[in-house]
SEZABA-480131 format. One line per 8 residues: number of its first residue (from 1); their letters; for each residue z, x, y of N, C-alpha, C. Coordinates in nm, 2 decimals, always signed. Example, Ala and Ser with C-alpha at 12.3 -4.5 7.8 and 13.67 -1.06 7.14 Angstrom:
1) as) +0.78,+1.32,-0.57,+0.78,+1.23,-0.45,+0.78,+1.32,-0.33 ~ +0.71,+1.28,-0.22,+0.71,+1.37,-0.11,+0.79,+1.29,+0.00
***
This chain:
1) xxxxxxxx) -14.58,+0.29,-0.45,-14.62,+0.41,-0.51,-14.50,+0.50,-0.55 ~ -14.53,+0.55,-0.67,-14.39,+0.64,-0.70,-14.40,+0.79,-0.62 ~ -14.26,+0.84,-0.62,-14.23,+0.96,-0.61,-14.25,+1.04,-0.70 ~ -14.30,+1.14,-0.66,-14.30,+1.31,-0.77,-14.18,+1.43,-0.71 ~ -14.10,+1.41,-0.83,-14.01,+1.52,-0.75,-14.00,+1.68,-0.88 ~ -14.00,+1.75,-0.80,-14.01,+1.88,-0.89,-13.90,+1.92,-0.95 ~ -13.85,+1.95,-1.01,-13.71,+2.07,-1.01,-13.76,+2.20,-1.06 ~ -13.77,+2.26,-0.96,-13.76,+2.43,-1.01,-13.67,+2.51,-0.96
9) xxxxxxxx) -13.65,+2.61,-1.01,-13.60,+2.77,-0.94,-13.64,+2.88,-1.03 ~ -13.69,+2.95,-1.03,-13.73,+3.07,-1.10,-13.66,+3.17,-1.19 ~ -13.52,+3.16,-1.13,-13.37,+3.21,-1.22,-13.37,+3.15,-1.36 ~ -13.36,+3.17,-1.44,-13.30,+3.11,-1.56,-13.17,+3.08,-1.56 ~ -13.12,+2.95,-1.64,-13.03,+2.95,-1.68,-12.92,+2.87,-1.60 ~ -12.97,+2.82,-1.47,-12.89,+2.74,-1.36,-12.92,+2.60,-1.42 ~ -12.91,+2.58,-1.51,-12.93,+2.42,-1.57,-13.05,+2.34,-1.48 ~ -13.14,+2.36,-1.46,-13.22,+2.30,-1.41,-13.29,+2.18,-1.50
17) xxxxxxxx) -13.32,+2.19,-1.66,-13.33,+2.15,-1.76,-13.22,+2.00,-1.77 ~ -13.11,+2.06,-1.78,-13.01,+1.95,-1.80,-12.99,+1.85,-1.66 ~ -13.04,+1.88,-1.55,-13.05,+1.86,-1.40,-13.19,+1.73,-1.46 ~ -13.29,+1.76,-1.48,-13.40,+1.71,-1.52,-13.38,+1.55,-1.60 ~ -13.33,+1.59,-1.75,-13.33,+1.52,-1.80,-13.20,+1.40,-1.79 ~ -13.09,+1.41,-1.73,-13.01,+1.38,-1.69,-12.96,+1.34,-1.59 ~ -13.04,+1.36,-1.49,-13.13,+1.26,-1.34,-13.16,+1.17,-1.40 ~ -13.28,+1.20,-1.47,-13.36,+1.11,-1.49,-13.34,+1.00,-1.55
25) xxxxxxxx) -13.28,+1.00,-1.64,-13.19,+0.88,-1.78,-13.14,+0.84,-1.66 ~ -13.04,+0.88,-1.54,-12.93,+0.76,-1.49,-13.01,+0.70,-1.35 ~ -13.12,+0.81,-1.32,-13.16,+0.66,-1.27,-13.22,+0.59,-1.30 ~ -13.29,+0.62,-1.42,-13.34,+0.48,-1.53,-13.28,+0.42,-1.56 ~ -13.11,+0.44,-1.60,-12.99,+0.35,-1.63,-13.01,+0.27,-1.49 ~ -13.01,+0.33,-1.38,-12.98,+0.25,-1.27,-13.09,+0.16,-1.23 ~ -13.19,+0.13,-1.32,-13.29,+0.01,-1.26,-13.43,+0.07,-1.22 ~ -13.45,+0.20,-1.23,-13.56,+0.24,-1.21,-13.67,+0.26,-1.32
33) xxxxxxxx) -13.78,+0.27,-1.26,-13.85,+0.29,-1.39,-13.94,+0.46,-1.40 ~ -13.90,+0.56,-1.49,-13.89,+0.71,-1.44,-14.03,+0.70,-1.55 ~ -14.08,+0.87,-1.50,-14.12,+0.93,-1.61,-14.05,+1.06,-1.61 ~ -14.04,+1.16,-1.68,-13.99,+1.27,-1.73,-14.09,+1.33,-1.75 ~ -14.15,+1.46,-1.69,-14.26,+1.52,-1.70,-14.17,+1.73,-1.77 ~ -14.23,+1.73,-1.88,-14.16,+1.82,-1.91,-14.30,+1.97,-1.91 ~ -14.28,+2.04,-1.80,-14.40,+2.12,-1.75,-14.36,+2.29,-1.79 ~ -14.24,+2.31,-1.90,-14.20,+2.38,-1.90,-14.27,+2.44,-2.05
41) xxxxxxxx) -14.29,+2.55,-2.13,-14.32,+2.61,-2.31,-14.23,+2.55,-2.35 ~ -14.07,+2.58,-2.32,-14.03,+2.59,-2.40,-13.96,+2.52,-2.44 ~ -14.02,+2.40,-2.40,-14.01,+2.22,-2.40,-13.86,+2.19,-2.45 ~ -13.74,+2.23,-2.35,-13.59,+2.21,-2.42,-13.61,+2.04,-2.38 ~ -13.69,+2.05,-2.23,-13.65,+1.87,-2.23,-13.72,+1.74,-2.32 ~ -13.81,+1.80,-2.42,-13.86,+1.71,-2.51,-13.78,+1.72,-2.60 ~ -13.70,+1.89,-2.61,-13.62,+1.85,-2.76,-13.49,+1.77,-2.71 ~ -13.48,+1.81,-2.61,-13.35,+1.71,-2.55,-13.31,+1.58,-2.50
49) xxxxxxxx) -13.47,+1.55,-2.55,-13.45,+1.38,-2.56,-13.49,+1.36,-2.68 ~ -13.53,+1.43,-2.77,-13.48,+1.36,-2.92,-13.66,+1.36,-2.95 ~ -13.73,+1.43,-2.89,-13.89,+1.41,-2.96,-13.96,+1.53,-2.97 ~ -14.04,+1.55,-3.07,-14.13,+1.64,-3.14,-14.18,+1.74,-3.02 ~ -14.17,+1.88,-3.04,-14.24,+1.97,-2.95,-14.41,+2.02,-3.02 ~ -14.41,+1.97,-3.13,-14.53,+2.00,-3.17,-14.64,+1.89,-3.13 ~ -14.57,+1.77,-3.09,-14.72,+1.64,-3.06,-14.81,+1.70,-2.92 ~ -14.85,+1.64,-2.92,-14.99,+1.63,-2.75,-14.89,+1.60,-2.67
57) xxxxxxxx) -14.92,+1.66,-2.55,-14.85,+1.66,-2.46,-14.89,+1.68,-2.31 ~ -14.84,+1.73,-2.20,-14.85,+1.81,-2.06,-14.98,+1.90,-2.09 ~ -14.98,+1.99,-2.17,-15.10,+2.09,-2.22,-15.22,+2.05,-2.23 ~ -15.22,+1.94,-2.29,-15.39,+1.88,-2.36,-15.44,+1.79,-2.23 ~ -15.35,+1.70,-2.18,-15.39,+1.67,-2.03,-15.42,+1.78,-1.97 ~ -15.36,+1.88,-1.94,-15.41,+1.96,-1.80,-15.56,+2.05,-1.85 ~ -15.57,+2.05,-2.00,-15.71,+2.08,-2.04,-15.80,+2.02,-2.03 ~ -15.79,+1.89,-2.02,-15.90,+1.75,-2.05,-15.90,+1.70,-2.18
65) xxxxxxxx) -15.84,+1.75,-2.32,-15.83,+1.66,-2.42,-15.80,+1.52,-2.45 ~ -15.72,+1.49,-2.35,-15.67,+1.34,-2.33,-15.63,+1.34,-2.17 ~ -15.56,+1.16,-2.17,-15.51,+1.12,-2.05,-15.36,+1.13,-2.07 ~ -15.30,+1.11,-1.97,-15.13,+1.09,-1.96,-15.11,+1.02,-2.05 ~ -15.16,+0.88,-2.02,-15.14,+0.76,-2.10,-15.11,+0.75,-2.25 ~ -15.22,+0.84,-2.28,-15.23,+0.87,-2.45,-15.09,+0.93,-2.49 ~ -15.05,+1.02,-2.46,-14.94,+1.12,-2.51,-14.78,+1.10,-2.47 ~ -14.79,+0.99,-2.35,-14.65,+1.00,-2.28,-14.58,+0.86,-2.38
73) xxxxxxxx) -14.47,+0.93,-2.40,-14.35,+0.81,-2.51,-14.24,+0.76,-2.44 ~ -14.18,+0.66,-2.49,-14.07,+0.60,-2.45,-13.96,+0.66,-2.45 ~ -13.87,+0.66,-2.42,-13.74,+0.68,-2.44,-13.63,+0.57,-2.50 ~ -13.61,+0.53,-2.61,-13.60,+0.43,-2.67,-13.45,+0.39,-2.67 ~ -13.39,+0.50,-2.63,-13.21,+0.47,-2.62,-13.21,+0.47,-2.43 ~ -13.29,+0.48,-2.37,-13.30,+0.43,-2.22,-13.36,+0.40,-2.14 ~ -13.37,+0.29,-2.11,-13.48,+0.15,-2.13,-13.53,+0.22,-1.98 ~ -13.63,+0.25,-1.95,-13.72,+0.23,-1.83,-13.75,+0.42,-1.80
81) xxxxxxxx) -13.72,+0.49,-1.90,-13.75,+0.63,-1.93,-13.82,+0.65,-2.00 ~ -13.94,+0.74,-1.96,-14.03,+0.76,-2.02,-14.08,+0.92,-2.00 ~ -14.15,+0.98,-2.12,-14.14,+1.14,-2.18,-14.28,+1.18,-2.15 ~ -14.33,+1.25,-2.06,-14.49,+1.32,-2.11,-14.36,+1.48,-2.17 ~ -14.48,+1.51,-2.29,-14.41,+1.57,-2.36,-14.44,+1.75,-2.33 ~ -14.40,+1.89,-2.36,-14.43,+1.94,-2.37,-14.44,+2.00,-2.53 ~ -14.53,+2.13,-2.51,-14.50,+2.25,-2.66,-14.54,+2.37,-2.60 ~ -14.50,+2.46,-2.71,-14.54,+2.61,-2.69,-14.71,+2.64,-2.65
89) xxxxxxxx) -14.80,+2.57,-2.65,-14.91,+2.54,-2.63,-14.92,+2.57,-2.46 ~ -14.82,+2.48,-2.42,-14.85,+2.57,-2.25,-14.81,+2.70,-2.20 ~ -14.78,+2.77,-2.30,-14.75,+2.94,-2.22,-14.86,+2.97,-2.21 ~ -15.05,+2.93,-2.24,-15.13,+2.97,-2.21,-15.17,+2.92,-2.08 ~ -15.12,+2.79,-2.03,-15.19,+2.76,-1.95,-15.21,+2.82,-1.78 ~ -15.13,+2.90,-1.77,-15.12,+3.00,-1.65,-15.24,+3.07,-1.67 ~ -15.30,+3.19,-1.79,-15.40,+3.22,-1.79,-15.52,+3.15,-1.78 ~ -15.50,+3.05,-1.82,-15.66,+2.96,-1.82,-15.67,+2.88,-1.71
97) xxxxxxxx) -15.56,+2.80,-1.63,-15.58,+2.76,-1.50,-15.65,+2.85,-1.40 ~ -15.57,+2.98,-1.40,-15.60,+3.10,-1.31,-15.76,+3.10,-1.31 ~ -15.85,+3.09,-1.44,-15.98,+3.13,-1.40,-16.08,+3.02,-1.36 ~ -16.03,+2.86,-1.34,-16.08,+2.75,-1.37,-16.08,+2.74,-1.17 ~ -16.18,+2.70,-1.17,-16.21,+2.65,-1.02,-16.13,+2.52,-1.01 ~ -16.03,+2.51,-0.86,-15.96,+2.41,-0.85,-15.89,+2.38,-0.98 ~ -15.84,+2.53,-1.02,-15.71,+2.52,-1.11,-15.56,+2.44,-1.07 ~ -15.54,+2.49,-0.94,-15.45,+2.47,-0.86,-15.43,+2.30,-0.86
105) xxxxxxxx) -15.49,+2.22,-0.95,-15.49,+2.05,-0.90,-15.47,+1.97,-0.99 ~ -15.47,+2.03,-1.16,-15.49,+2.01,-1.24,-15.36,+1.89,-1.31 ~ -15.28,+1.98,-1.28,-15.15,+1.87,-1.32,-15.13,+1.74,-1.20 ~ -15.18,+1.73,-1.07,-15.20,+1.65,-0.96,-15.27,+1.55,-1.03 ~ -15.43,+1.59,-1.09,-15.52,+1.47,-1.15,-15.45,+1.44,-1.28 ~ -15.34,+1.51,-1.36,-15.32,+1.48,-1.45,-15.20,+1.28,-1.42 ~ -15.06,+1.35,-1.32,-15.00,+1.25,-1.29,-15.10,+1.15,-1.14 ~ -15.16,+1.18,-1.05,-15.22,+1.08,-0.96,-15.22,+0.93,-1.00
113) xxxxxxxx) -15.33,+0.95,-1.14,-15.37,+0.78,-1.19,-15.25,+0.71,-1.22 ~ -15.11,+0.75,-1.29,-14.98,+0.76,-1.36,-14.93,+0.69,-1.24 ~ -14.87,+0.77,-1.10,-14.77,+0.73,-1.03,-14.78,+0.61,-0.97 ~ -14.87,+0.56,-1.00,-14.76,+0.40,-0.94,-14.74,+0.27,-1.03 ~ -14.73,+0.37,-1.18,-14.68,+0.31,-1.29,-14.50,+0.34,-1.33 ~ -14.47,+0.41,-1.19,-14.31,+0.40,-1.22,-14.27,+0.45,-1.03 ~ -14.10,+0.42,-1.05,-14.06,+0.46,-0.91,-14.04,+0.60,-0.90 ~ -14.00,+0.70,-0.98,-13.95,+0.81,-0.98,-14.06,+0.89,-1.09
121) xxxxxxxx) -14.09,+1.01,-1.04,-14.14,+1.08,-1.16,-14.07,+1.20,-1.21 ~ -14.05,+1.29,-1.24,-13.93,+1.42,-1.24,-14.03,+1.54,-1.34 ~ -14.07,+1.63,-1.26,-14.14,+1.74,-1.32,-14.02,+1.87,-1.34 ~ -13.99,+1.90,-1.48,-13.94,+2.01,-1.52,-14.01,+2.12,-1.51 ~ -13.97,+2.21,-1.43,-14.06,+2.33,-1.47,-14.03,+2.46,-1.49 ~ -14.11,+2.54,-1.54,-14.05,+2.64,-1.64,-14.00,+2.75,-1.53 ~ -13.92,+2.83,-1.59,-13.84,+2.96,-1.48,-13.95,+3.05,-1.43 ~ -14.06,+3.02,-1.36,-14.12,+3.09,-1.35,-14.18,+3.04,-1.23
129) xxxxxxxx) -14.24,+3.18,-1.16,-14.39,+3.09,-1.06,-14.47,+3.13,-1.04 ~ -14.49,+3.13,-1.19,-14.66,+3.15,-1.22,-14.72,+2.98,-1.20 ~ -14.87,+3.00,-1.24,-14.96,+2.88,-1.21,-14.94,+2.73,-1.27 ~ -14.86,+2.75,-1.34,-14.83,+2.58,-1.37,-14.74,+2.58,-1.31 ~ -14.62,+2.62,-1.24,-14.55,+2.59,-1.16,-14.57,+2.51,-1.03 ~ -14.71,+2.60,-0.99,-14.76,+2.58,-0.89,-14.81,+2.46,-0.87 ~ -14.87,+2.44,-0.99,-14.95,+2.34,-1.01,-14.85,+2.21,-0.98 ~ -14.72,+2.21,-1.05,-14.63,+2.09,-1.04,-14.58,+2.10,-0.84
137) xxxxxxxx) -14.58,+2.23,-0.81,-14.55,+2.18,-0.67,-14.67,+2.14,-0.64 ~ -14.78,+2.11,-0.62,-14.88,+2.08,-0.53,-14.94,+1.94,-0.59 ~ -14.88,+1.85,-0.72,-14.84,+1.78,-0.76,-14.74,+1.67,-0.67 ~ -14.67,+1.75,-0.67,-14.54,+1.66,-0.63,-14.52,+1.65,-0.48 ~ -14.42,+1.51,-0.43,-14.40,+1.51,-0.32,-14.25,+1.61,-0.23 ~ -14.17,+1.64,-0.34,-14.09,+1.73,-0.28,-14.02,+1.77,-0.40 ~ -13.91,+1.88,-0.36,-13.88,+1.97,-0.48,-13.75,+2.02,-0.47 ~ -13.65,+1.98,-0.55,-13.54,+1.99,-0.59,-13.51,+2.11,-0.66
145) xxxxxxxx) -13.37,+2.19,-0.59,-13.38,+2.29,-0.64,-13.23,+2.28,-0.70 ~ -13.22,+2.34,-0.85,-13.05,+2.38,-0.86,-13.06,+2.49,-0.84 ~ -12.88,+2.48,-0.81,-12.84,+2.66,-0.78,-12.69,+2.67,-0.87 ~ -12.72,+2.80,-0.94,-12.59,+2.81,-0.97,-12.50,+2.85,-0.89 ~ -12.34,+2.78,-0.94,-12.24,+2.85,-0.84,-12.22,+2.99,-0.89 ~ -12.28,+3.08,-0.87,-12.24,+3.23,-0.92,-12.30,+3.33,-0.84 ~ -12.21,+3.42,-0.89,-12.25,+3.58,-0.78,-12.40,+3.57,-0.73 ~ -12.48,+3.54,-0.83,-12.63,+3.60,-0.76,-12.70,+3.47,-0.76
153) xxxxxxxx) -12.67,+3.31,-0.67,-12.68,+3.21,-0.63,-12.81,+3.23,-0.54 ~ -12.84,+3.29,-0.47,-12.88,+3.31,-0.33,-12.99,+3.41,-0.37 ~ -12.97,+3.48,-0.51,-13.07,+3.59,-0.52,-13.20,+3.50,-0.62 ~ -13.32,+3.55,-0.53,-13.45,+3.47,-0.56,-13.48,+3.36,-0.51 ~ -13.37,+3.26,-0.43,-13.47,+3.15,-0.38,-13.54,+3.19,-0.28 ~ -13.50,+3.33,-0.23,-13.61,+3.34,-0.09,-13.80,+3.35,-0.13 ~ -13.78,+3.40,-0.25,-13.89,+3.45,-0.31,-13.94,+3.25,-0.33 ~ -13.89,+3.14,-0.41,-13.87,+3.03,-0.43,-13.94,+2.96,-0.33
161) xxxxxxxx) -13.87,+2.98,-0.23,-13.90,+2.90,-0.07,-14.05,+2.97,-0.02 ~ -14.10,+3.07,-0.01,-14.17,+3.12,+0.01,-14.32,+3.06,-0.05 ~ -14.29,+3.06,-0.20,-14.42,+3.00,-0.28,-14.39,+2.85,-0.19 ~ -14.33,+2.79,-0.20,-14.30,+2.59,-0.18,-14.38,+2.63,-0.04 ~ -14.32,+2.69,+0.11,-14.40,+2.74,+0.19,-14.59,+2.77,+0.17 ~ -14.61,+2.87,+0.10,-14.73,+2.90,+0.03,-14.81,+2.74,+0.03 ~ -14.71,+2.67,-0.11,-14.78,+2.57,-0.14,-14.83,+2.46,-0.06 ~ -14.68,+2.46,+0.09,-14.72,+2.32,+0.16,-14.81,+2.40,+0.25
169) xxxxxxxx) -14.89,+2.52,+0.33,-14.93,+2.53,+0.42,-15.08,+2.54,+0.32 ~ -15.14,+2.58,+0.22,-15.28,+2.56,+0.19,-15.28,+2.48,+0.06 ~ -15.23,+2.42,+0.00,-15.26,+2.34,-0.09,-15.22,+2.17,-0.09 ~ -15.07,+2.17,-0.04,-15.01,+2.06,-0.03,-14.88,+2.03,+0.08 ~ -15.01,+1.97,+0.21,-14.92,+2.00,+0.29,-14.81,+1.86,+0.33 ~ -14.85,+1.84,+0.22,-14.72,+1.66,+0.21,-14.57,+1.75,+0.13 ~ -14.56,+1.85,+0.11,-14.44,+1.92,+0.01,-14.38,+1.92,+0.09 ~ -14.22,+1.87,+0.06,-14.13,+1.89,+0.11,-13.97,+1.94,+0.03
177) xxxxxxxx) -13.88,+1.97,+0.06,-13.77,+2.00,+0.00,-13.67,+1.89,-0.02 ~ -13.71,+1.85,-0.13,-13.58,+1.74,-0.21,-13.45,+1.73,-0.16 ~ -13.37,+1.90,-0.18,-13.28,+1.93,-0.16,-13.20,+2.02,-0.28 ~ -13.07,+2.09,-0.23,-13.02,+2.19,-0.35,-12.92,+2.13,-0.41 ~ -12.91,+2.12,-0.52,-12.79,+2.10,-0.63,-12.68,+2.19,-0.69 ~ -12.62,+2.21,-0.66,-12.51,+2.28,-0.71,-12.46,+2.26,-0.86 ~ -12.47,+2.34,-0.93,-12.45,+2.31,-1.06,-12.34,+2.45,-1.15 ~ -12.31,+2.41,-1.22,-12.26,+2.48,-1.36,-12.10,+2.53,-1.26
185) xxxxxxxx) -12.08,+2.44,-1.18,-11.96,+2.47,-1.13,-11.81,+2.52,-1.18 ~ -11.74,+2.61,-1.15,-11.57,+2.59,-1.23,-11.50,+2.62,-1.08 ~ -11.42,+2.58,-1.13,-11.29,+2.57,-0.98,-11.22,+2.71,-1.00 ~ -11.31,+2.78,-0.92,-11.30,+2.95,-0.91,-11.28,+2.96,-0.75 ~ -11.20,+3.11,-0.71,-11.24,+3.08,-0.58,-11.43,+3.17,-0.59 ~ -11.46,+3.23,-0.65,-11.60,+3.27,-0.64,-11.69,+3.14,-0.61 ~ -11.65,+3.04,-0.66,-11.82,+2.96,-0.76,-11.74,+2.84,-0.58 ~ -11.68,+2.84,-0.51,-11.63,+2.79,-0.38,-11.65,+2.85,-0.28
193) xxxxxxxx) -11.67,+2.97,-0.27,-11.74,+3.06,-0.17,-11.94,+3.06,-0.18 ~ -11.92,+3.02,-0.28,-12.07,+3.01,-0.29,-12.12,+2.87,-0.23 ~ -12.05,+2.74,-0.29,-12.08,+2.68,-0.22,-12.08,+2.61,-0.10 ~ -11.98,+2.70,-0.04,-11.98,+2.73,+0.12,-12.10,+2.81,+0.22 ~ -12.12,+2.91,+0.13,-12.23,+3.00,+0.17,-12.37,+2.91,+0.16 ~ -12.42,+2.86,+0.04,-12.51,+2.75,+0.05,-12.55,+2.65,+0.14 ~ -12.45,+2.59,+0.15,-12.42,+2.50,+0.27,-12.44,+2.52,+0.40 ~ -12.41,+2.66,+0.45,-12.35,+2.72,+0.56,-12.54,+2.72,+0.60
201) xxxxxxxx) -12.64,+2.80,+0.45,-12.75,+2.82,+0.47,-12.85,+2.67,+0.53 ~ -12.81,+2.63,+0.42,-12.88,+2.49,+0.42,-12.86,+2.37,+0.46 ~ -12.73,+2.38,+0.48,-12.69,+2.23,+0.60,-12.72,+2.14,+0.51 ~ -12.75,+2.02,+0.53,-12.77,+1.87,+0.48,-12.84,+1.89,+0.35 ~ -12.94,+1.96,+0.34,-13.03,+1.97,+0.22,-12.95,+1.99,+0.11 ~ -12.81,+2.02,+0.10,-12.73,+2.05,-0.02,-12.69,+1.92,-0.05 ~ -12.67,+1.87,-0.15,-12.63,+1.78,-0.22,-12.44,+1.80,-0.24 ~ -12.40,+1.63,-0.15,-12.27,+1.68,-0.19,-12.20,+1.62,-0.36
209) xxxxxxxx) -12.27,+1.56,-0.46,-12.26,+1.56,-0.55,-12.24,+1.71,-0.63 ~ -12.18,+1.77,-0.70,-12.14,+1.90,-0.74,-12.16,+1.90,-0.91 ~ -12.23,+1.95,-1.00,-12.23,+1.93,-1.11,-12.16,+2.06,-1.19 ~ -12.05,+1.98,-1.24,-11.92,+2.11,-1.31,-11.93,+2.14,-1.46 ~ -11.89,+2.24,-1.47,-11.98,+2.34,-1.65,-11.89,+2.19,-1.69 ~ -11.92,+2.19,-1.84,-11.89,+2.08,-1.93,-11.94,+2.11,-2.04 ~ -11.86,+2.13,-2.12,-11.92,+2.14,-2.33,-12.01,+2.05,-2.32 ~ -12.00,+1.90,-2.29,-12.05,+1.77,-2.32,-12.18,+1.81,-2.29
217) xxxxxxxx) -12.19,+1.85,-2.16,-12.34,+1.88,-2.10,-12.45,+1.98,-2.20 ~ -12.35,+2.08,-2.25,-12.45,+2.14,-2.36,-12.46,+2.13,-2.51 ~ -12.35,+2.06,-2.49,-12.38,+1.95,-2.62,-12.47,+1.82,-2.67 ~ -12.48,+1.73,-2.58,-12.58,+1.61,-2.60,-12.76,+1.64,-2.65 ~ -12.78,+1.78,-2.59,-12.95,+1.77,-2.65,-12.94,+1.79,-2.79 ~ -12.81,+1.85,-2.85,-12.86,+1.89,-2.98,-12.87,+1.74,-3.06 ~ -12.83,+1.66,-2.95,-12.82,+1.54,-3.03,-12.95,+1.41,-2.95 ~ -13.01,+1.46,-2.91,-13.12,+1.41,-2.86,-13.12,+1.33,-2.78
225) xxxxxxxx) -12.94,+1.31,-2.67,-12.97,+1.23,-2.63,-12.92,+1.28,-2.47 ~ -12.93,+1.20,-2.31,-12.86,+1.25,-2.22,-12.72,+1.21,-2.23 ~ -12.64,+1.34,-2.18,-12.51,+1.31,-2.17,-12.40,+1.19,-2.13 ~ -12.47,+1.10,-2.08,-12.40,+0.95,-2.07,-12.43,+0.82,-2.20 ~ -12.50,+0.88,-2.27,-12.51,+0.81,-2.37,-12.43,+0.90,-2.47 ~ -12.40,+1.06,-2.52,-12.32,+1.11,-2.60,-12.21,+1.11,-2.57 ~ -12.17,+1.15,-2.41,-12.04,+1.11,-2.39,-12.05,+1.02,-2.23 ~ -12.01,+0.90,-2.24,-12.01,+0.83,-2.08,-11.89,+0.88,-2.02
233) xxxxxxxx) -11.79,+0.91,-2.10,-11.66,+0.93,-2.00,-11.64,+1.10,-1.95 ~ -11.71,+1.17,-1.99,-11.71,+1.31,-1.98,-11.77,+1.33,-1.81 ~ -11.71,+1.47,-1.79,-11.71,+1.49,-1.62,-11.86,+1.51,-1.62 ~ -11.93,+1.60,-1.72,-12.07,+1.59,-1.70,-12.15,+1.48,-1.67 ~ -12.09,+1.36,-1.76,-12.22,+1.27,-1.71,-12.13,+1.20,-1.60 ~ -12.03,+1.21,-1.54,-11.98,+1.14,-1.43,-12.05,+1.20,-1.30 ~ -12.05,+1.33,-1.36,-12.13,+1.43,-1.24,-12.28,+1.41,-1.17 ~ -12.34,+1.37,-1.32,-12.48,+1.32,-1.31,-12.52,+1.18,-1.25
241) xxxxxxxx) -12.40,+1.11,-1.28,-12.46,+0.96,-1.22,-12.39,+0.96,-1.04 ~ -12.32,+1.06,-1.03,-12.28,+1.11,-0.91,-12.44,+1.15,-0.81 ~ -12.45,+1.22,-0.90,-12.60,+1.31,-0.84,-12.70,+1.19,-0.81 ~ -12.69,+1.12,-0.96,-12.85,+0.99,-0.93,-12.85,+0.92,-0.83 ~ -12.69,+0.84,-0.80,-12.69,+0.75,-0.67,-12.66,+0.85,-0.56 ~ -12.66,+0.97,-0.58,-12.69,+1.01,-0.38,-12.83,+1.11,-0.41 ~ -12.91,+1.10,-0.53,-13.05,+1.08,-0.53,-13.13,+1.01,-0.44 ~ -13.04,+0.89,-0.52,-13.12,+0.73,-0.45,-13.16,+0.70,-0.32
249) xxxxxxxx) -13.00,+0.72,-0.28,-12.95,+0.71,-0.16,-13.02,+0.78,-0.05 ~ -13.03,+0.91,-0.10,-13.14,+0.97,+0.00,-13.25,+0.96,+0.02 ~ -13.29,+0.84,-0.09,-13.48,+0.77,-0.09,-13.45,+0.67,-0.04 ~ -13.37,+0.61,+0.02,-13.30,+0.45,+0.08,-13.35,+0.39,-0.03 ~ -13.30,+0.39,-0.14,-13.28,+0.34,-0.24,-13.14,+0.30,-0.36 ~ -13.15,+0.22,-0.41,-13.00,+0.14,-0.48,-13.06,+0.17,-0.59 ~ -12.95,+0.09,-0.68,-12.97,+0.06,-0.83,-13.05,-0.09,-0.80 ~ -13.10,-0.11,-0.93,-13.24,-0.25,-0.90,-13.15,-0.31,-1.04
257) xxx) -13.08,-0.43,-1.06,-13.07,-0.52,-1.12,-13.17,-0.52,-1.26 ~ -13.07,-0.54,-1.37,-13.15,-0.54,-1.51,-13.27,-0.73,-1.50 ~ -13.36,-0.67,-1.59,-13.43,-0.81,-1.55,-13.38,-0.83,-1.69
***
C-alpha cells in the first residue's frame, strides 16, 4: 500500500512547491512509482511540470465530476511520475467543502481507491489552512513540513502543529509528522542559527539533508521540468536527490532497480 505524504506550512514562500515537485521526480528517478497531487489554486506544481492549469483536475474529483483515474497524467520526461493536476477552480473549494456533510473526507475518497497504484504519493498544498488543506491532512499518512532558514522560521508553525494536532486527534488519528526540511538556505550566520534553533526544537524530525537558494531551482519550472533534469549538476538538484534518499531511508526504503 502506498504512502500519502503532505507538504504544507501556511507561510508563503518557503519553497514548499519546489520541495513537492522535486521530491517527487527523484524518487521516481530512484525506482519508485509516485503520484504528485497538486492540492494547491494556484497550481505552480502543474505548471512546473510542464502541464495545462486549465484541464480537470484535484477540483472535479473532490466535487464528484469524475475519478482520479480520469484526470491524473504522466509525466513523460520521468518515468514512474505521475500528475493529478490542479486550476484556479479550487479556490472555491474551501467554501463548498465547509457546507457539505463529511466535507472533511473528500480528498481521502478522492486518493483511497489510487494508493496502492503507486509507492509514494506527495500532496502539495496551498499556504493556507483552510479546508482543503485539511482535507489533504486527514488524507494523508504524515506531513512534511519546509521551513525557511530566515528570521521568522519558527513564526506560524505553532499555529501549523496545532491544526496537524486538531487533525490527528478527531479526524485522522493515523497522522503523523514526516518531518522538517530546511530550505532556501545561504551560508549566513542568520540562516545557521536558525537551523540550530530548529533542531534544538525538534530533534530527529529535522531532516539532515539542507536545501540551499539556487537560480537553477527557480529556474527549471519555467521550463516545465524538475531541476535534475534542467540542471543535474547544479547544488539544487544535488540538494534534492540528497533529500529523496534520506526520504527513503527514513521509510526503510532504497532506490528499486530500473526494470
Amino acid at each position: 500500500m502506498g504512502k500519502i505524504v503532505a507538504l504544507a506550512n501556511q507561510k508563503g514562500g518557503v519553497g514548499k512547491t519546489t520541495t513537492a515537485i522535486n521530491l517527487a521526480a527523484n524518487v521516481a528517478i530512484l525506482g519508485h512509482k509516485v503520484l504528485l497531487v497538486d492540492a494547491d489554486p494556484q497550481a505552480n506544481a502543474t505548471s512546473g511540470l510542464g502541464h495545462n492549469i486549465k484541464n480537470k483536475g484535484i477540483y472535479e474529483c473532490i466535487v464528484g465530476e469524475c475519478h482520479a483515474e480520469e484526470v491524473i497524467v504522466a509525466c513523460e520526461e520521468v518515468k514512474g511520475l505521475d500528475l493529478l493536476p490542479s486550476s484556479i477552480n479550487l479556490v472555491g473549494a474551501d467554501a463548498e467543502l465547509a457546507t457539505e456533510g463529511g466535507g472533511h473526507y473528500k480528498m481521502k475518497e478522492v486518493l483511497d481507491p489510487i494508493k496502492d497504484n503507486y509507492d509514494f504519493i506527495f500532496i502539495d498544498c496551498s499556504p493556507s489552512l483552510g479546508f482543503t488543506t485539511v482535507n489533504a491532512l486527514v488524507a494523508s499518512d504524515s506531513v512534511l513540513v519546509p521551513v525557511q532558514c530566515g528570521y521568522f522560521a519558527l513564526e506560524g508553525l505553532g499555529k501549523l502543529l496545532s491544526t496537524i494536532k486538531m487533525v490527528k486527534s478527531k479526524l485522522n488519528p493515523s497522522l503523523d509528522i514526516e518531518g522538517f526540511l530546511m530550505t532556501m538556505y545561504s551560508r549566513s550566520k542568520l540562516a545557521n542559527q536558525v537551523i540550530i534553533e530548529v533542531r534544538d526544537h525538534f530533534k530527529h524530525l529535522v531532516y539532515d539533508a539542507v536545501i540551499q537558494r539556487n537560480v537553477r531551482l527557480d529556474e527549471a519550472p519555467s521550463h516545465g521540468v524538475p531541476v535534475i533534469l534542467y540542471d543535474a549538476a547544479s547544488t539544487g538538484s544535488r540538494c534534492y536527490m540528497e533529500c529523496a534518499t534520506e526520504f527513503l531511508r527514513r521509510n526503510n526504503k532504497g532506490p528499486k532497480k530500473s526494470e
